[in-house]
C-alpha positions as CSV (number, residue, x, y, z in Angstrom):
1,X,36.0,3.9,-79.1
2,X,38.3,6.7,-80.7
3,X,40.9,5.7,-83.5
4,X,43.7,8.4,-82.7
5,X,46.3,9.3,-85.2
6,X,49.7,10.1,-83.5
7,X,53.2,10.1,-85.8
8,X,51.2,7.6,-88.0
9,X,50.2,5.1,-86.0
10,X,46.1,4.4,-84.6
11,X,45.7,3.7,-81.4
12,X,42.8,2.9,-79.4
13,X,41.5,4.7,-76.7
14,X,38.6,2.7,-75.1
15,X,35.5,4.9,-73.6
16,X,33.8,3.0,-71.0
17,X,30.3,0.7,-72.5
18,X,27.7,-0.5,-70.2
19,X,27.7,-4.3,-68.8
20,X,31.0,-5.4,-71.0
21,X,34.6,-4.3,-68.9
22,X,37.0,-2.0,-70.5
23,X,40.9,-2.3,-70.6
24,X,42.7,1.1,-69.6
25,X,45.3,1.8,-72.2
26,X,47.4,3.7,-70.2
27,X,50.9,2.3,-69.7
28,X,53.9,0.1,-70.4
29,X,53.0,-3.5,-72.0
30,X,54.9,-6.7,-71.9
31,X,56.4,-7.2,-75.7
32,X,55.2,-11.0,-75.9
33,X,51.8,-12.5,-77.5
34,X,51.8,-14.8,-74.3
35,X,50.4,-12.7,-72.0
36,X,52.5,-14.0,-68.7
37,X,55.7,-11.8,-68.5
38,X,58.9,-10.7,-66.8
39,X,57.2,-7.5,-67.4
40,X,55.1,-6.3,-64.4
41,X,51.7,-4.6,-65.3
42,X,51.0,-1.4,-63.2
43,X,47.9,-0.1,-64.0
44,X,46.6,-2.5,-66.8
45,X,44.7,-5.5,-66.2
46,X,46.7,-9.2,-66.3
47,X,44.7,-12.0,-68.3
48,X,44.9,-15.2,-66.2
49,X,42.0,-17.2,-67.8
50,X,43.6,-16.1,-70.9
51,X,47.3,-17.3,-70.4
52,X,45.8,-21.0,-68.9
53,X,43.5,-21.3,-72.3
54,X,46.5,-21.0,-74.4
55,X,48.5,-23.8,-72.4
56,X,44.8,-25.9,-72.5
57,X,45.0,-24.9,-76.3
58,X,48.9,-26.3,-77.0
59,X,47.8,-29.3,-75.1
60,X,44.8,-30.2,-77.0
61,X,47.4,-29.5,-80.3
62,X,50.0,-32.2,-79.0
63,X,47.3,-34.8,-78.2
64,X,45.2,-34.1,-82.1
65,X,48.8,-34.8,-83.3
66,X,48.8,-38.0,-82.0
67,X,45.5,-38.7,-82.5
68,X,45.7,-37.6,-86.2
69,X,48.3,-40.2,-86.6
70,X,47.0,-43.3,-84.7
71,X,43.0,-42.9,-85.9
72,X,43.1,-41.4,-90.1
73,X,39.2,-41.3,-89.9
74,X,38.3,-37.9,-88.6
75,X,34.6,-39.5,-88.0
76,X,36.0,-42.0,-85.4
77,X,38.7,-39.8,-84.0
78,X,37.8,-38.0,-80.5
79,X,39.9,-34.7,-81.0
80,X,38.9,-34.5,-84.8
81,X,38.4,-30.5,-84.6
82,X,42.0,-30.2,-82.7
83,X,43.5,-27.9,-85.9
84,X,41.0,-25.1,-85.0
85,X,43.3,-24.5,-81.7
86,X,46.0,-22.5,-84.3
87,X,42.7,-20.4,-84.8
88,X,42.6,-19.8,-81.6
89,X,46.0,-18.8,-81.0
90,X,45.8,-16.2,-83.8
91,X,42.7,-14.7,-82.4
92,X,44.3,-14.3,-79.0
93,X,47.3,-13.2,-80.8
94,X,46.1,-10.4,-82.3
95,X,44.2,-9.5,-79.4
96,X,47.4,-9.5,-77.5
97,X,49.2,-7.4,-80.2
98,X,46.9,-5.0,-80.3
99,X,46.9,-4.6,-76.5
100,X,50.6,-4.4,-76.0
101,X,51.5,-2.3,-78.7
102,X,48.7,0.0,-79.8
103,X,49.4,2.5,-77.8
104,X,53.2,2.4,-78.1
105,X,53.9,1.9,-81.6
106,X,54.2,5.5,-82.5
107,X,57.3,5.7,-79.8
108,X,58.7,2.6,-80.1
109,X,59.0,1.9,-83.9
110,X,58.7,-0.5,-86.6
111,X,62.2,-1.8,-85.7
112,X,62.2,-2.1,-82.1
113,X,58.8,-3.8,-82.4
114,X,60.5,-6.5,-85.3
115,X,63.3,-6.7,-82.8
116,X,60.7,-8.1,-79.8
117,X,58.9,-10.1,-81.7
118,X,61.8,-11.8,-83.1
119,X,63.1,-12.0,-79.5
120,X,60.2,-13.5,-78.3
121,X,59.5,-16.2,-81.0
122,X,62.3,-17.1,-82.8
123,X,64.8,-19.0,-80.5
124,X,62.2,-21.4,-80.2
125,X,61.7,-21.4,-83.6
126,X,65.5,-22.7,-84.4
127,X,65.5,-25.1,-81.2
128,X,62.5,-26.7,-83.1
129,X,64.7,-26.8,-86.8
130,X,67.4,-28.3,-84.5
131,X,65.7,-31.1,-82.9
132,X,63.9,-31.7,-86.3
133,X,67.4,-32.3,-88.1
134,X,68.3,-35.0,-85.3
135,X,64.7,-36.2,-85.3
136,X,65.4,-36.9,-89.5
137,X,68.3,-38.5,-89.2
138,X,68.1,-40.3,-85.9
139,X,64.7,-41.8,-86.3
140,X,65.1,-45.1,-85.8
141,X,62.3,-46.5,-88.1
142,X,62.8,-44.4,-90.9
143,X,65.7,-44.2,-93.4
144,X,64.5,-40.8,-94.7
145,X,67.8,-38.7,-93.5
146,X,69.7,-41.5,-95.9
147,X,67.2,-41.2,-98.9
148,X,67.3,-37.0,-99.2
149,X,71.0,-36.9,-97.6
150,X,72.8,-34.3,-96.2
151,X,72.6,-31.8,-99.0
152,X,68.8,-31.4,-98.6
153,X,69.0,-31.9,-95.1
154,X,71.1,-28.6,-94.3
155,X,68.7,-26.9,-97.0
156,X,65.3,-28.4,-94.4
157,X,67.3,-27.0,-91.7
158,X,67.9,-23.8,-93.3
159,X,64.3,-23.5,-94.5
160,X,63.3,-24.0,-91.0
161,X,65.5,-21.4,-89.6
162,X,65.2,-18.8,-91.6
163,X,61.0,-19.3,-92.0
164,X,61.5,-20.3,-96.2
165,X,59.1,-23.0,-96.9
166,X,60.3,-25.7,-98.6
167,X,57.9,-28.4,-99.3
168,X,59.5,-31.3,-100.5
169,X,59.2,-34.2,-98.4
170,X,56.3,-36.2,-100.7
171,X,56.2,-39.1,-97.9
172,X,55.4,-36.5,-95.3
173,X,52.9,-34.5,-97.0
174,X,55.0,-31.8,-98.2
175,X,54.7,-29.8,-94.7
176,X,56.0,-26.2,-95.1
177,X,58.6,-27.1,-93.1
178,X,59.3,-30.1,-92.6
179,X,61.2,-30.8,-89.3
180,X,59.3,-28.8,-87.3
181,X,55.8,-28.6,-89.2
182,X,54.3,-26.4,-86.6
183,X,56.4,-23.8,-87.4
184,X,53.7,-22.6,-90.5
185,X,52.1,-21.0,-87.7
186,X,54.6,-19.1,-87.1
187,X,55.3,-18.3,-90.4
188,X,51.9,-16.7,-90.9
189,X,51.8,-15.4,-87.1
190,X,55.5,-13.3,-88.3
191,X,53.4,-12.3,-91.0
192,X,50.6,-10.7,-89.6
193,X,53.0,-9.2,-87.4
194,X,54.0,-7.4,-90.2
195,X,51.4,-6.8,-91.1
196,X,50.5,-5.2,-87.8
197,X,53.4,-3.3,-87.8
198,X,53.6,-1.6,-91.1
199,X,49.3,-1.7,-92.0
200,X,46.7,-2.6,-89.5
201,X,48.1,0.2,-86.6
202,X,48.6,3.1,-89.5
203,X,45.1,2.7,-91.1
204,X,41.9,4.2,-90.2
205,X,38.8,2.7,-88.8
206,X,36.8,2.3,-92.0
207,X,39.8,0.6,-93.7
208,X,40.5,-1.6,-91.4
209,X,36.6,-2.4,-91.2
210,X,37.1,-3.1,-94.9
211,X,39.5,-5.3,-94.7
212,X,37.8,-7.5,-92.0
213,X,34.8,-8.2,-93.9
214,X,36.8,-9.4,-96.9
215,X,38.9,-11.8,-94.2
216,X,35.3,-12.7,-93.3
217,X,34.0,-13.5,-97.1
218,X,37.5,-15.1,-97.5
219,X,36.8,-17.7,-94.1
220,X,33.2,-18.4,-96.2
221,X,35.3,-19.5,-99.6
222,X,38.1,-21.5,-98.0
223,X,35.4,-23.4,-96.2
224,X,33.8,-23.8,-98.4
225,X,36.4,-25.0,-100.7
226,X,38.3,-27.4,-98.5
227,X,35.0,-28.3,-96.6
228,X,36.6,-26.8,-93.1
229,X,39.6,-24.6,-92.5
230,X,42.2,-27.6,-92.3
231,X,45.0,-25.9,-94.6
232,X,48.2,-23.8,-94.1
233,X,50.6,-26.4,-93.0
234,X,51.7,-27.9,-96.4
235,X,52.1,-27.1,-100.4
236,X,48.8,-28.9,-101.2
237,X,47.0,-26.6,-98.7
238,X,48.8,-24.0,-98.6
239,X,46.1,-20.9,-98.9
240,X,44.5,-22.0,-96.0
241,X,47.1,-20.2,-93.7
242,X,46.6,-16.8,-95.0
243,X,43.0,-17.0,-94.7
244,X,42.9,-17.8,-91.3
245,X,45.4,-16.0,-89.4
246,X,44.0,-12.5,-91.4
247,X,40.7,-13.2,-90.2
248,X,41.5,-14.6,-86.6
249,X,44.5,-12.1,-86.2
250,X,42.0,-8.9,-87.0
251,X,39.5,-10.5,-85.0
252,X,41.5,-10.5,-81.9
253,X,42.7,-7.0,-82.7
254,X,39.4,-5.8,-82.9
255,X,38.0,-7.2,-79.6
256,X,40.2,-5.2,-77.7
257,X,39.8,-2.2,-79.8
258,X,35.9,-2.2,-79.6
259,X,36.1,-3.1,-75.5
260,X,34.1,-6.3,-76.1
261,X,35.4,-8.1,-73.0
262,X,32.6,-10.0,-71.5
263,X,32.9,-10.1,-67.8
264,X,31.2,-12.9,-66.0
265,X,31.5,-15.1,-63.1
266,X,33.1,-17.6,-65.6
267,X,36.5,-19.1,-64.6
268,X,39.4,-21.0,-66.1
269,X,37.6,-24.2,-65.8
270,X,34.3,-23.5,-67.6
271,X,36.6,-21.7,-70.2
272,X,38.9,-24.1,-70.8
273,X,35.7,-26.7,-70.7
274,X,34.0,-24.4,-73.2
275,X,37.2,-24.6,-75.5
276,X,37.8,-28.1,-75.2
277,X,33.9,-28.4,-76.5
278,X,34.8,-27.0,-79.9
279,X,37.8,-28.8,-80.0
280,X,36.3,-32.2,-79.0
281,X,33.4,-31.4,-81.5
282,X,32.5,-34.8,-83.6
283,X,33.2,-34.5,-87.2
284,X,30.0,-34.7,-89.9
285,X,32.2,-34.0,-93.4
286,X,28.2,-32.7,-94.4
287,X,28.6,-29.8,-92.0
288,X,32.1,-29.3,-91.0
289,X,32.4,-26.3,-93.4
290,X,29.5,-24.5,-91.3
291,X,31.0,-26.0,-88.0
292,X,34.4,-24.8,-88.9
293,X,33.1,-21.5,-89.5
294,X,30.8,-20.8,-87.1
295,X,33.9,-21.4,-84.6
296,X,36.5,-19.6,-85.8
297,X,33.9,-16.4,-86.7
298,X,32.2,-16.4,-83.9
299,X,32.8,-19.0,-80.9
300,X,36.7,-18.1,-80.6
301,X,36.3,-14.6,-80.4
302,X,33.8,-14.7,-78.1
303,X,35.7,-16.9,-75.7
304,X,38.3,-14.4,-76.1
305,X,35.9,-11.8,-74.9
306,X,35.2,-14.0,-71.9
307,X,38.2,-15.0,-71.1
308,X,39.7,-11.5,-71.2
309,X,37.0,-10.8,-68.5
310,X,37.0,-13.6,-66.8
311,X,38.1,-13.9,-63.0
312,X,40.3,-16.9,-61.6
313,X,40.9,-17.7,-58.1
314,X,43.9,-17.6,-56.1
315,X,44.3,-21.0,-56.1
316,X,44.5,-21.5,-60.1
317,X,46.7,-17.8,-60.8
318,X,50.0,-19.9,-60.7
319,X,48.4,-22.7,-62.8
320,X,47.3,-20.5,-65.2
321,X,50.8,-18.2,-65.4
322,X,52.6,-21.9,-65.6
323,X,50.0,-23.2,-68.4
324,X,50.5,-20.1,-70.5
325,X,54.4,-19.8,-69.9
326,X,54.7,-23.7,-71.1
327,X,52.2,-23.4,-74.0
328,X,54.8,-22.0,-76.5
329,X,57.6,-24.4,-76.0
330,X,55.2,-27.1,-75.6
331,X,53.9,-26.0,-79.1
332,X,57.6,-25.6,-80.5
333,X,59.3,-28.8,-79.6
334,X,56.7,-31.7,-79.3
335,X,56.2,-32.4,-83.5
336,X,60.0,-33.4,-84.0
337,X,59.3,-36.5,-81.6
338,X,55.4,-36.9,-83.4
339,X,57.5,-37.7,-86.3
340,X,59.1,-40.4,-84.6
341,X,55.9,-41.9,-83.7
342,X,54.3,-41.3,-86.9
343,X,57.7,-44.3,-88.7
344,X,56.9,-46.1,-85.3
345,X,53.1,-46.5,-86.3
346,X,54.3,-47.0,-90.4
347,X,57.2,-49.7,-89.5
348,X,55.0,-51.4,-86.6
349,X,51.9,-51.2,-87.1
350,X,50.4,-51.2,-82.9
351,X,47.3,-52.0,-81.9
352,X,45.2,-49.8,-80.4
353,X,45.4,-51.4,-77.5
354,X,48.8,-50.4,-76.6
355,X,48.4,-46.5,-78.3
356,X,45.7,-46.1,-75.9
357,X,48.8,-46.2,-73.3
358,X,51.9,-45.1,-75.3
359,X,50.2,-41.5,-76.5
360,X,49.4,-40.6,-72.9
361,X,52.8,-41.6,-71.8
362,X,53.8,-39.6,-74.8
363,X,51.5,-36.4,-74.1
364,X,53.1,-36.3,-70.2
365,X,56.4,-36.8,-71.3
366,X,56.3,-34.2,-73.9
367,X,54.6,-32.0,-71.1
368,X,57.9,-32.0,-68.9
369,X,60.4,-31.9,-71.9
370,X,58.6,-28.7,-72.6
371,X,59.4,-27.5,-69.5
372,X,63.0,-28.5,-69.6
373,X,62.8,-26.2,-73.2
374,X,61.4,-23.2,-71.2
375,X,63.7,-23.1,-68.3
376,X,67.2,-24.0,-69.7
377,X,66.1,-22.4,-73.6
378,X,63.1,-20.0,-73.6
379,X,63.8,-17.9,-70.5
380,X,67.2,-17.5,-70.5
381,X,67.8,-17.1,-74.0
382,X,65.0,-13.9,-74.7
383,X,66.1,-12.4,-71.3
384,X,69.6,-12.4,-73.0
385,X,68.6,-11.2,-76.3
386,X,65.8,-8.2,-74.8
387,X,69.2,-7.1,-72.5
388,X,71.8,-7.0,-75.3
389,X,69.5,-5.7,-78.2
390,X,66.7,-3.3,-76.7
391,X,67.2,-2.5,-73.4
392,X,70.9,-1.3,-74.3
393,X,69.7,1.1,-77.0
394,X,66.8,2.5,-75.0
């Protein structure tokens, strides 16, 4: 692989490697970090496999929320490892990033590139802050809304909004943000974006390099320290985020970069089985620091490289295009509602019995409200948005 240095900017220009498939770099990219598009690919490869692990990934995120809530021992709870999945989304996202916009950076901009990515993420992030104010104040079995009031409420929503943690809520773990707590993600996903943008596609090869392996120590001393790489979301554990999307992020940057795409007669299903292994993995508090790291270091990036090369039948293309179109707004709007459940399980106190039925219900239901976000929000909304503020000015 040559680093080329054009008006500032590296790109990657891929020479072709024996046994592992190369992606040409050739031509117009789609500006999202979900791979499916509006955009149509001429000459450059599309990712199926790819776009149906994310929607397997926001899935398996909805169900560990639940599941986090209804079992509190990690040793007796099935999805236990379901927090590594924002691992995996920052690994594919920076593989993504670095395959849409290497090669057109040095045209397109540091502004233009800001203005897509805002495009693409944020209207989801404030339909999130929105359903998280009604969420506070409407929750039925909880009388938090009336304890903070409406003074702190418009400064949650704000903080939301506008990506400002502000940690505050003690009886909810002092999330980031707390109406729509998945939105720390995005938080660090914006950042490495910048980071992208202004660092990581100016630098040359031995920097970068550089920089990976102290990501990598970094991954050894947060797991090390926290016994896993849990942390990001909220004050208490809040270092965790950095550490992880800087390694994952780089990681995915670098498997395109390199041409480490596996290809194999692998498909969606063993994939998305092979994901659903880690994720499913039992937790042993003696080990999970080595478990924890030896899937975010190595396992995730290598399903990345697999799935990047993987081929999917006719029959599962449209699953896999729906799976990765619904996996952001799944991701986006499903916590606000958690939080309802979470005063439901504090003020009722269930059985088990009847949460083994209400968080499937829950899960499905939350599967088609996504949906409803996606057609009548996401589409429509960053179709507007891409029309009015970048292709009118280019």
């Amino acid at each position: 692989m040559i680093w080329h240095k054009t008006n500032g900017c590296y790109a990657a220009h891929l020479h072709t490697i024996p046994i592992i498939g190369i992606i040409t770099s050739s031509s117009s990219v789609p500006m999202s970090a979900t791979i499916s598009d509006n955009i149509k690919l001429q000459t450059r490869p599309h990712f199926e496999v790819l776009d149906g692990l994310r929607g397997v990934a926001a899935v398996a995120v909805v169900v560990f929320h639940f599941m986090e809530i209804a079992i509190t021992d990690l040793s007796k709870n099935f999805i236990t490892h379901g927090y590594l999945a924002v691992d995996f989304f920052f690994c594919l996202s920076g593989f993504v990033i670095a395959y849409a916009y290497d090669n057109r950076m040095p045209g397109m901009g540091v502004i233009t590139f800001i203005k897509l990515r805002l495009i693409r993420l944020h209207p989801l992030v404030i339909t999130g802050a929105i359903l998280g104010l009604l969420s506070f104040f409407l929750d039925p079995f909880s009388t938090l809304g009336q304890q903070y009031g409406i003074g702190q409420g418009i400064l949650l929503f704000l903080s939301s909004c506008f990506m400002v943690p502000y940690p505050i809520i003690k009886e909810r773990f002092y999330n980031l943000f707390q109406y729509n707590p998945p939105t720390w993600s995005l938080f660090y996903e914006y950042l490495a974006n910048l980071m992208y943008a202004f660092v990581l596609c100016r630098i040359g090869k031995k920097l970068f390099w550089l920089l990976f392996l102290i990501a990598i120590a970094a991954v050894f001393f947060e797991t090390h320290r926290s016994n896993g790489l849990g942390g990001g979301w909220g004050k208490m554990v809040f270092w965790g985020g950095p550490v992880r999307v800087a390694y994952s992020f780089s990681a995915g940057m670098i498997i395109f970069r390199m041409g480490w795409i596996i290809k194999s007669r692998l498909g969606f299903v063993s994939l998305s089985a092979m994901l659903l292994a880690a994720l499913l993995l039992p937790y042993i508090a003696s080990i999970n620091q080595y478990t924890d790291a030896f899937t975010v270091l190595l396992y995730f990036p290598f399903l990345i490289a697999l799935g990047a090369g993987a081929q999917v039948s006719d029959g599962l293309v449209s699953l896999c295009k729906f799976s990765g179109d619904l996996s952001y707004p799944l991701y986006m709007s499903h916590y606000p509602f958690v939080w309802i459940f979470f005063s439901y399980i504090a003020v009722k106190k269930p059985p088990m019995s009847w949460l083994e039925i209400l968080i499937p219900i829950c899960v499905s239901l939350l599967i088609g409200w996504a949906y409803v976000i996606m057609v009548a929000i996401d589409i429509p909304v960053r179709r507007y948005l891409k029309r009015k503020f970048v292709d009118s000015v280019s």
